[in-house]
PAZAPA-4460 file (N, C-alpha, C; in steps of 0.05 Angstrom, whole numbers, plus 32768, in hexadecimal, padded with zeros to 4 digits):
% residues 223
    n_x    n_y    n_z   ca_x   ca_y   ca_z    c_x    c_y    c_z   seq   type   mol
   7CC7   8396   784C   7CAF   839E   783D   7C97   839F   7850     1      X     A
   7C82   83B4   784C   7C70   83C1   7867   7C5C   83A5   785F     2      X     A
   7C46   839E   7877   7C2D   838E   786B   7C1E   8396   7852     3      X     A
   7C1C   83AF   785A   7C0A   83C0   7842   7C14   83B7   7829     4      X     A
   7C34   83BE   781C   7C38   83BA   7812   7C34   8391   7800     5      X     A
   7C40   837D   780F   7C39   836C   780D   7C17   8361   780E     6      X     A
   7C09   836F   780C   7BEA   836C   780F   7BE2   8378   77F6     7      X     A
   7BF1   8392   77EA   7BE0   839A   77D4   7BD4   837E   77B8     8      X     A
   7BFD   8375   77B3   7BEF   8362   77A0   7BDF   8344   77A6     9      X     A
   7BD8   8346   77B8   7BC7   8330   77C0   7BAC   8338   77BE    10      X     A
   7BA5   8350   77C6   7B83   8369   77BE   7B82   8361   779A    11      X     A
   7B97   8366   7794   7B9A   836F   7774   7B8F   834F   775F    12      X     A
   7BA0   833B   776F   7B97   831A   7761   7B81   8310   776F    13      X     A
   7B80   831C   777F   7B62   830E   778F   7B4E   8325   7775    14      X     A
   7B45   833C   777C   7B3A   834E   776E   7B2D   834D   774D    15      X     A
   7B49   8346   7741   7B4B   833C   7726   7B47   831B   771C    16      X     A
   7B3E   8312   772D   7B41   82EC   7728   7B1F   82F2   7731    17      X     A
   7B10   8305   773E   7AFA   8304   7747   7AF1   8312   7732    18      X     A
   7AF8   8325   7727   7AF9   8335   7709   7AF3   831E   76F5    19      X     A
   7B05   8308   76F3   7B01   82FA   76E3   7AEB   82E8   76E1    20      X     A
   7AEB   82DE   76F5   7AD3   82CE   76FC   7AB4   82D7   76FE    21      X     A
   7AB2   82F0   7701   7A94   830B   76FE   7A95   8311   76DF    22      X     A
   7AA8   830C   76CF   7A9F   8316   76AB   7A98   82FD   769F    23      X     A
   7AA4   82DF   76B0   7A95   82C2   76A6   7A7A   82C4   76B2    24      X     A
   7A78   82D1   76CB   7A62   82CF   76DF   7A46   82E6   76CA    25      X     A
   7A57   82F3   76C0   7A48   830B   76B8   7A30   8304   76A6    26      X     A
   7A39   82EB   7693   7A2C   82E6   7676   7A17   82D2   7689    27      X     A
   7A0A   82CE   769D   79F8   82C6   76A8   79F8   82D1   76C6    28      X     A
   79F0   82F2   76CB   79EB   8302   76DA   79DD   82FE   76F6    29      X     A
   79E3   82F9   7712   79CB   82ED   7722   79B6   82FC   7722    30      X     A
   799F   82EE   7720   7988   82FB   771B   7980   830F   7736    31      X     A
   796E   8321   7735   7965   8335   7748   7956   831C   7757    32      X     A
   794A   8304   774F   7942   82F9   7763   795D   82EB   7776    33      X     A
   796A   82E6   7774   7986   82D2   7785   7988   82F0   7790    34      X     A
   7985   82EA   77AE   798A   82FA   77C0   79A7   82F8   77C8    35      X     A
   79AE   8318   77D9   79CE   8315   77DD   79CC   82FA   77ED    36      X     A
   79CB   82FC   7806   79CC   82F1   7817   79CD   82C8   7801    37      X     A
   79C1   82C9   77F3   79C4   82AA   77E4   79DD   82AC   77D3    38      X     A
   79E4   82C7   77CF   7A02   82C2   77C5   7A16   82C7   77D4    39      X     A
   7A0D   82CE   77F5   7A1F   82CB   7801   7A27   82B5   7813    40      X     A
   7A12   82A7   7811   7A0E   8287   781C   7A20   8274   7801    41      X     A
   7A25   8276   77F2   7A29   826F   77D7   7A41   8270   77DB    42      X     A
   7A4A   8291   77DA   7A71   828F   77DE   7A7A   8284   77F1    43      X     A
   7A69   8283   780D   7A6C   8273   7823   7A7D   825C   781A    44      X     A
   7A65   824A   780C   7A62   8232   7803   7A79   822F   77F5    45      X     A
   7A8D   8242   77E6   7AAA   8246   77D8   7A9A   8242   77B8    46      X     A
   7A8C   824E   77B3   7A7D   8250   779A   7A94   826F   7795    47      X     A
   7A9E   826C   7791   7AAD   8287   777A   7A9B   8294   7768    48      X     A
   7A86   828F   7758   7A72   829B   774A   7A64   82B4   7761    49      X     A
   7A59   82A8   776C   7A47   82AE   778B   7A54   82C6   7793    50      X     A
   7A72   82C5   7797   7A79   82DE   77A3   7A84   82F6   7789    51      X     A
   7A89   82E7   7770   7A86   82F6   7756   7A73   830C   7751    52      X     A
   7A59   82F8   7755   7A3C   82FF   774F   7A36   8324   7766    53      X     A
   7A3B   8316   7785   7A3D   8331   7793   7A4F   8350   778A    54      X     A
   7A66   8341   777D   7A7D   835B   7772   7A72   836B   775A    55      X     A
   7A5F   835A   774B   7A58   835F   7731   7A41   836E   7736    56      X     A
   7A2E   836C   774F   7A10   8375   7755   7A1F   839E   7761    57      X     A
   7A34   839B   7775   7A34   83A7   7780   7A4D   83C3   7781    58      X     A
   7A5D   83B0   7764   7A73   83BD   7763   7A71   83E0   775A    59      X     A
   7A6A   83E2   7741   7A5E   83FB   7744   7A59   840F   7757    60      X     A
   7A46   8408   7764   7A3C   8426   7773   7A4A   8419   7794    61      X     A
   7A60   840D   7795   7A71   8405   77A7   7A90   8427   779F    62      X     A
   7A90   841F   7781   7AA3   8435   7772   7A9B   844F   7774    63      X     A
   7A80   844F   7775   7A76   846B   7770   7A81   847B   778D    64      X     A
   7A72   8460   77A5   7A75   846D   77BB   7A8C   8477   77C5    65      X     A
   7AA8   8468   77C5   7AC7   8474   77CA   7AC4   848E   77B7    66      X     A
   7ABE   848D   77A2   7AC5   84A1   778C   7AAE   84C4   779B    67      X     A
   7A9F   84B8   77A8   7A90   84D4   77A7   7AA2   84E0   77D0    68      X     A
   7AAA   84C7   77DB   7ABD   84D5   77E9   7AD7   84DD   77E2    69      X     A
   7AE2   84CA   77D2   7B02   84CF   77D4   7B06   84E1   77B4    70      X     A
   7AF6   84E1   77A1   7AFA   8507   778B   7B0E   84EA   7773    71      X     A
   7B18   84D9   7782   7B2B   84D4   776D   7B32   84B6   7762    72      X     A
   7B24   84A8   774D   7B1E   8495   773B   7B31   8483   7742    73      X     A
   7B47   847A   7746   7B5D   846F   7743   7B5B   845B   7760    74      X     A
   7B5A   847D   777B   7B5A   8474   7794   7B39   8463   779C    75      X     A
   7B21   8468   7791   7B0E   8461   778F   7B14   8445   7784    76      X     A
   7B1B   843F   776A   7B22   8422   775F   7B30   8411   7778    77      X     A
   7B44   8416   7789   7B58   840F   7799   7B43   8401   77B2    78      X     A
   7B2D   8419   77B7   7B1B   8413   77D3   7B08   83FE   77D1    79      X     A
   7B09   83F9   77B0   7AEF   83E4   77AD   7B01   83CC   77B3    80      X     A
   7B0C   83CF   779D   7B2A   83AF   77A0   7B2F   83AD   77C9    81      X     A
   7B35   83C4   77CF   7B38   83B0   77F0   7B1F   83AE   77FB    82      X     A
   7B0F   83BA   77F6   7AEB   83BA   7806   7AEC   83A0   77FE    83      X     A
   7AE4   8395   77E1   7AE0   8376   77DA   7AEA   8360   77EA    84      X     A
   7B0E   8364   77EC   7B18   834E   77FB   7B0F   8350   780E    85      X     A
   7B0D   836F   782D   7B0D   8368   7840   7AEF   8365   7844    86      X     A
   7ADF   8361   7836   7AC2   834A   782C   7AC7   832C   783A    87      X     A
   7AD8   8334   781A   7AD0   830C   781A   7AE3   82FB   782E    88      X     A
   7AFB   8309   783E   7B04   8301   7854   7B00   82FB   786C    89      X     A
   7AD6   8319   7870   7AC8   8315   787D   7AB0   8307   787D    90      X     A
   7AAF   82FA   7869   7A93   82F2   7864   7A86   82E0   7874    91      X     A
   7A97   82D3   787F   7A8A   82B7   7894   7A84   82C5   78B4    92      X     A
   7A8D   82DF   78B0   7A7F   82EE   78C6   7A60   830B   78C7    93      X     A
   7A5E   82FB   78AB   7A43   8313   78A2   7A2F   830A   78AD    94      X     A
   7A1F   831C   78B8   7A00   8315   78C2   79F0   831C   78AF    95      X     A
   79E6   82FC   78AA   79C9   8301   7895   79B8   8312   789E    96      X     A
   79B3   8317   78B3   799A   8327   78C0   79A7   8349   78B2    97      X     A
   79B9   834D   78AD   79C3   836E   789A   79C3   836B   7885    98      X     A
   79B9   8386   7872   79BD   838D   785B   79E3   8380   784D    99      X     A
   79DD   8377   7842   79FE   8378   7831   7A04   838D   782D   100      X     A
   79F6   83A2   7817   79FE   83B8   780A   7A06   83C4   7823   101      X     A
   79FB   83CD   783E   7A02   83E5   7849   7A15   83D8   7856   102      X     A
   7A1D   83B9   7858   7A34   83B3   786D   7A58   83BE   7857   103      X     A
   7A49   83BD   7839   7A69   83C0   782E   7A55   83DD   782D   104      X     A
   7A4E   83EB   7828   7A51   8406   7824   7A68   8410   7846   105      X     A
   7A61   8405   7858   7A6F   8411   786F   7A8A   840B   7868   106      X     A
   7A89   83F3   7860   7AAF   83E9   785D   7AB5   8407   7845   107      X     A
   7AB5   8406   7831   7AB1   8414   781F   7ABB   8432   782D   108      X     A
   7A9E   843D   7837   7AA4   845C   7841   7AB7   845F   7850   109      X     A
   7ABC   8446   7869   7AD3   8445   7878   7AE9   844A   7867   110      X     A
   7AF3   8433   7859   7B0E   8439   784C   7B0D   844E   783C   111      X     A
   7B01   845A   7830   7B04   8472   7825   7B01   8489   7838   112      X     A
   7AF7   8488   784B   7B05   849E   7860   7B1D   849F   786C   113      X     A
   7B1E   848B   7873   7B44   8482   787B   7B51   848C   785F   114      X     A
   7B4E   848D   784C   7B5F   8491   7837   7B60   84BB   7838   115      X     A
   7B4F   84B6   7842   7B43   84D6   7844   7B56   84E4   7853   116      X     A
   7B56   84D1   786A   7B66   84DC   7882   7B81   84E0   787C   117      X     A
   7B8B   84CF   786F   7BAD   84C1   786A   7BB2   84D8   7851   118      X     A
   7BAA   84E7   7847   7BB0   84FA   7838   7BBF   850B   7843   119      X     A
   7BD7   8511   783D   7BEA   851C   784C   7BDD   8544   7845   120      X     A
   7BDC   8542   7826   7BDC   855C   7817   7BCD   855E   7805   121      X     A
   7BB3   856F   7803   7BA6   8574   77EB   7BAB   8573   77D8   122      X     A
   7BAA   8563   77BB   7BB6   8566   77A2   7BA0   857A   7796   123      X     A
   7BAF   8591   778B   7BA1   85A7   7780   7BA3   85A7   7766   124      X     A
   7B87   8594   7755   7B86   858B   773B   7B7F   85A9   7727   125      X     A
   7B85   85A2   770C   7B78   85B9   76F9   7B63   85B4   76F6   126      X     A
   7B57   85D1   76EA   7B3D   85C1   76D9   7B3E   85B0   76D4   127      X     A
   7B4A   85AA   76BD   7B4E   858F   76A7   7B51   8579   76B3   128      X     A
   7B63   8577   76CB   7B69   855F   76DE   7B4A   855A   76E8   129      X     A
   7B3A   8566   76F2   7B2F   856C   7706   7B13   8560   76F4   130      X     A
   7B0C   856B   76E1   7AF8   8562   76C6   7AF3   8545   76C5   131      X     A
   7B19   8540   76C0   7B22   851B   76BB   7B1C   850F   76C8   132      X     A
   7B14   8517   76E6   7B18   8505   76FE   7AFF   8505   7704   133      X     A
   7AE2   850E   76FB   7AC8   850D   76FF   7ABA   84F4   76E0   134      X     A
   7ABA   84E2   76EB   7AB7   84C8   76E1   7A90   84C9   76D6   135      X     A
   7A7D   84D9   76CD   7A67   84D4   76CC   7A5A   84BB   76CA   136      X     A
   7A4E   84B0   76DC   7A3F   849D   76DD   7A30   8493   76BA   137      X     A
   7A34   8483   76A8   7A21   8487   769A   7A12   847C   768D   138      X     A
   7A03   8474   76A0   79E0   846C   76B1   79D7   848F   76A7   139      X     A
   79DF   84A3   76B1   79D5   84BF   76AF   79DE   84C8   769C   140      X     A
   79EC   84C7   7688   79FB   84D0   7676   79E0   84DD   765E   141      X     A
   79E0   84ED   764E   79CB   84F1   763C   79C7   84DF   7624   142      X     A
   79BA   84E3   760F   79B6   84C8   75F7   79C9   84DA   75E3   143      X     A
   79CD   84ED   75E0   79DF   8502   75CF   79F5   850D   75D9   144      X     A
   7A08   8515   75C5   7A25   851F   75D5   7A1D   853A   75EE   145      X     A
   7A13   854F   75D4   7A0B   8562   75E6   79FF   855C   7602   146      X     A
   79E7   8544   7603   79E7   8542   7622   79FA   8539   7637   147      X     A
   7A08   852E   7624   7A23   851E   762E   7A30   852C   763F   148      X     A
   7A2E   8542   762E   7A42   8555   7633   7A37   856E   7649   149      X     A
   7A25   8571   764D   7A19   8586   765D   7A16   856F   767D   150      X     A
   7A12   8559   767D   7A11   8544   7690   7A29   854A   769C   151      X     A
   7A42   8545   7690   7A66   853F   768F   7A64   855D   76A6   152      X     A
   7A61   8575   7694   7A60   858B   76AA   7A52   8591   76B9   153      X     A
   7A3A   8588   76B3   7A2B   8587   76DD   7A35   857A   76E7   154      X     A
   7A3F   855A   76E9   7A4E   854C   76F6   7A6C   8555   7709   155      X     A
   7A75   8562   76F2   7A8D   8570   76F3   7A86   8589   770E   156      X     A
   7A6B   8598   770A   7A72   85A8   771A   7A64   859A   7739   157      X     A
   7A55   8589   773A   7A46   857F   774F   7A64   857B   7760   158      X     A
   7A76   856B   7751   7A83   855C   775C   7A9B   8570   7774   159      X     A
   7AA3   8585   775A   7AAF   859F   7768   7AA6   85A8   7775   160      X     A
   7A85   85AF   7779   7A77   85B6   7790   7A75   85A9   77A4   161      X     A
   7A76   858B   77A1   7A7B   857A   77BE   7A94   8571   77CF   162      X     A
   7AA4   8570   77C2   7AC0   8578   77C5   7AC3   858C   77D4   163      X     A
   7ABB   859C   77D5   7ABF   85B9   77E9   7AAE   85B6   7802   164      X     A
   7AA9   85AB   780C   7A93   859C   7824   7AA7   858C   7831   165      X     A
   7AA2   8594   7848   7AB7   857E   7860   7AA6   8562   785C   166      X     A
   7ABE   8553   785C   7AC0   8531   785A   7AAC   8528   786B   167      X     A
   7AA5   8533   7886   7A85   8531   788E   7A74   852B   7881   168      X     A
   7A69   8548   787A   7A49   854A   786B   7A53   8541   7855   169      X     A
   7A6E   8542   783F   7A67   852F   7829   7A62   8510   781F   170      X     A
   7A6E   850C   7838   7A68   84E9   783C   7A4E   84E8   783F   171      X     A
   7A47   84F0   7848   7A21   84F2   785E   7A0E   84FA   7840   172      X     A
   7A11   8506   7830   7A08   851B   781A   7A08   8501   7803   173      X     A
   7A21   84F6   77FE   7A25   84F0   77E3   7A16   84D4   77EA   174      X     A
   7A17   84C9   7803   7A0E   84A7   780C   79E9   84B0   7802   175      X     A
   79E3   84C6   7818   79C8   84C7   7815   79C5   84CE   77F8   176      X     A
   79C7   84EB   77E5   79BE   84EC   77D0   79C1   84E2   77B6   177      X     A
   79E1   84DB   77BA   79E7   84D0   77A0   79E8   84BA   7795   178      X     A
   79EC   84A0   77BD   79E5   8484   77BA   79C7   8474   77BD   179      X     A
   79B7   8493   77C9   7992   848C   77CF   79A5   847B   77E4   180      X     A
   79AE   8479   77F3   79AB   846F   7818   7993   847E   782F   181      X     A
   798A   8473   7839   7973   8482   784C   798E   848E   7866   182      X     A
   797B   8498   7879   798D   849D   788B   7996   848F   789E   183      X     A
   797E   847B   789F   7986   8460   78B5   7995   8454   78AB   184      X     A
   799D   8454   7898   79B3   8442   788A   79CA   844B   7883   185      X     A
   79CF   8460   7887   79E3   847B   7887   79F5   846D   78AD   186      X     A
   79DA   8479   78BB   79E8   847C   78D3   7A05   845C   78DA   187      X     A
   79F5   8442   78CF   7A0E   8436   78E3   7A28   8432   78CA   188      X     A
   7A26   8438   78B0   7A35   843D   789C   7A42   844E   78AB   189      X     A
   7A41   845D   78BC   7A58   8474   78C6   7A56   8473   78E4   190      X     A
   7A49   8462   78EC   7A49   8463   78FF   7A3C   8480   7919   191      X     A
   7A32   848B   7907   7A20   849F   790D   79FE   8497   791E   192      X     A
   79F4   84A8   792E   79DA   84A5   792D   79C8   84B8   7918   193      X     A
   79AE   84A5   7919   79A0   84B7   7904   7997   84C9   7908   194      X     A
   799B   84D7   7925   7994   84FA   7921   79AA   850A   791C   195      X     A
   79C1   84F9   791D   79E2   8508   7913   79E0   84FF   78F7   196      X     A
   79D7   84F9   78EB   79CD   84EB   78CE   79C7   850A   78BD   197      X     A
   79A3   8501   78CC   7996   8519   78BD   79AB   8538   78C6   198      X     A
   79AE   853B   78D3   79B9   855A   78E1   79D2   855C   78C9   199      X     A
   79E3   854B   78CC   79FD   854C   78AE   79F1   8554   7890   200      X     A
   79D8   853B   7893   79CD   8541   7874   79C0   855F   7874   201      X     A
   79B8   8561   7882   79A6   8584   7882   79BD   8598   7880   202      X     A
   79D8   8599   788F   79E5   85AB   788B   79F7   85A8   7870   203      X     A
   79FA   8590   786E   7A05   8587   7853   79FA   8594   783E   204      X     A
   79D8   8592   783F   79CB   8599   7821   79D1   85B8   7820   205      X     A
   79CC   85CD   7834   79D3   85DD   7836   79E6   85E8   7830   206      X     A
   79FC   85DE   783D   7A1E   85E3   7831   7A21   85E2   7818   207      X     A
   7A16   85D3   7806   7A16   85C2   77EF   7A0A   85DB   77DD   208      X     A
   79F3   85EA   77E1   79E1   85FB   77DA   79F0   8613   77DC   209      X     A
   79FB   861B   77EB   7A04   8631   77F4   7A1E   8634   77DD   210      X     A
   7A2C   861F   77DF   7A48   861C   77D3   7A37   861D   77AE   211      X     A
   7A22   8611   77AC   7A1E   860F   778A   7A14   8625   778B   212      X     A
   7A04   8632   7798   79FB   8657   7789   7A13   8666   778D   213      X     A
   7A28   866B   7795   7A3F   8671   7790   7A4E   866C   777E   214      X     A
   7A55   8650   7770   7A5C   8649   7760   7A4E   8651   7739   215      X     A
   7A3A   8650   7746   7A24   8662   7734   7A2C   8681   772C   216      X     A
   7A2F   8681   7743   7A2B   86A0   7740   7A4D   86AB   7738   217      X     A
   7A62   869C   773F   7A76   869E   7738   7A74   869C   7714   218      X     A
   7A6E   8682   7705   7A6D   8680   76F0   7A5F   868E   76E2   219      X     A
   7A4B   869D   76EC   7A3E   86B5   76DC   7A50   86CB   76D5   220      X     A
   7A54   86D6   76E9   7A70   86E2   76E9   7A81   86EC   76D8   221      X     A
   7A8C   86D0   76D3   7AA1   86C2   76C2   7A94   86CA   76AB   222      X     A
   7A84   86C5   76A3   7A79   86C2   7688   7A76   86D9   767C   223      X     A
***
């Protein structure tokens, strides 16, 4: 049996026992004042809440981020579960002097580029597949179905529109616009400099523009 293999269910009970412990943790939320860094001194400390509390602050738009590289919900779920462990395996080597958020957003973007890579073959979804697999945030969602529903298909097509953008500029694109990352905070997330930062994001928005008035203009078309 490969490591990988022998490692998954160990991601899976570590993941889910931390699961468990963030929905007890949940019904008394760490406040916006308890800084990461005090709940990372905390899990240090083997406070299990402490490192709960970070999964629960950050898990989310940890999901969003695999999900706006890797198109697909499942493999996104998978990147958070190993980002977490290979966290808290690292934690006694984190420098307080860094952001938390942008040290797991790098873990994060990393493994979901490696997942990127290891794709042997395009899976060429349907509409319908393709609809299912655009998860709307919903924080943005409308107060009525109908907006619900007009949200569901902008989402739907943002997502098809970024999808068609080399793994480059959409990493660079979705970090900056869709996670609000600045660019200095972009660059060591990828290990980029920040004038290879901005230069991705500029051709990115572009690409991005180019590919939606087409898309536009296609569905006019259609209609």
């Amino acid at each position: 049996m490969s490591a990988e293999k022998k490692q998954a269910p160990s991601v899976s009970r570590f993941y889910q026992a931390m699961k468990a412990s963030g929905e007890e943790y949940g019904k008394n939320s760490p406040s916006p004042d308890v800084g990461d860094n005090d709940l990372i001194q905390g899990a240090l400390d083997g406070d299990l809440d402490s490192f709960a509390g970070l999964m629960q602050r950050y898990e989310r738009r940890a999901f969003w981020c695999a999900f706006h590289v890797l198109g697909e919900v499942e493999e996104a779920r998978d990147v958070v579960q190993d980002a977490f462990l290979r966290v808290h395996r690292s934690l006694e080597r984190f420098d307080f002097d860094r952001n938390f958020y942008t040290w797991l957003y790098r873990i994060v973007t990393n493994l979901s580029i490696d997942r990127l890579r290891k794709r042997k073959n395009e899976v060429t979804l349907t509409i319908d597949d393709e609809r299912a697999a655009v998860v709307p945030d919903p924080t943005v969602l409308g107060s009525t179905p109908e907006e619900q529903m007009v949200c569901r298909e902008r989402s739907w097509k943002v997502r098809k529109v970024l999808d068609s953008l080399p793994a480059a500029f959409r990493t660079v694109m979705a970090l900056r616009d869709l996670h609000g990352l600045s660019c200095r905070e972009i660059g060591p997330i990828l290990d980029l400099t920040y004038a290879t930062v901005r230069w991705r994001l500029h051709k990115a928005r572009r690409l991005f523009r180019d590919a939606w008035e087409r898309a536009e203009m296609e569905g006019g078309e259609s209609q």
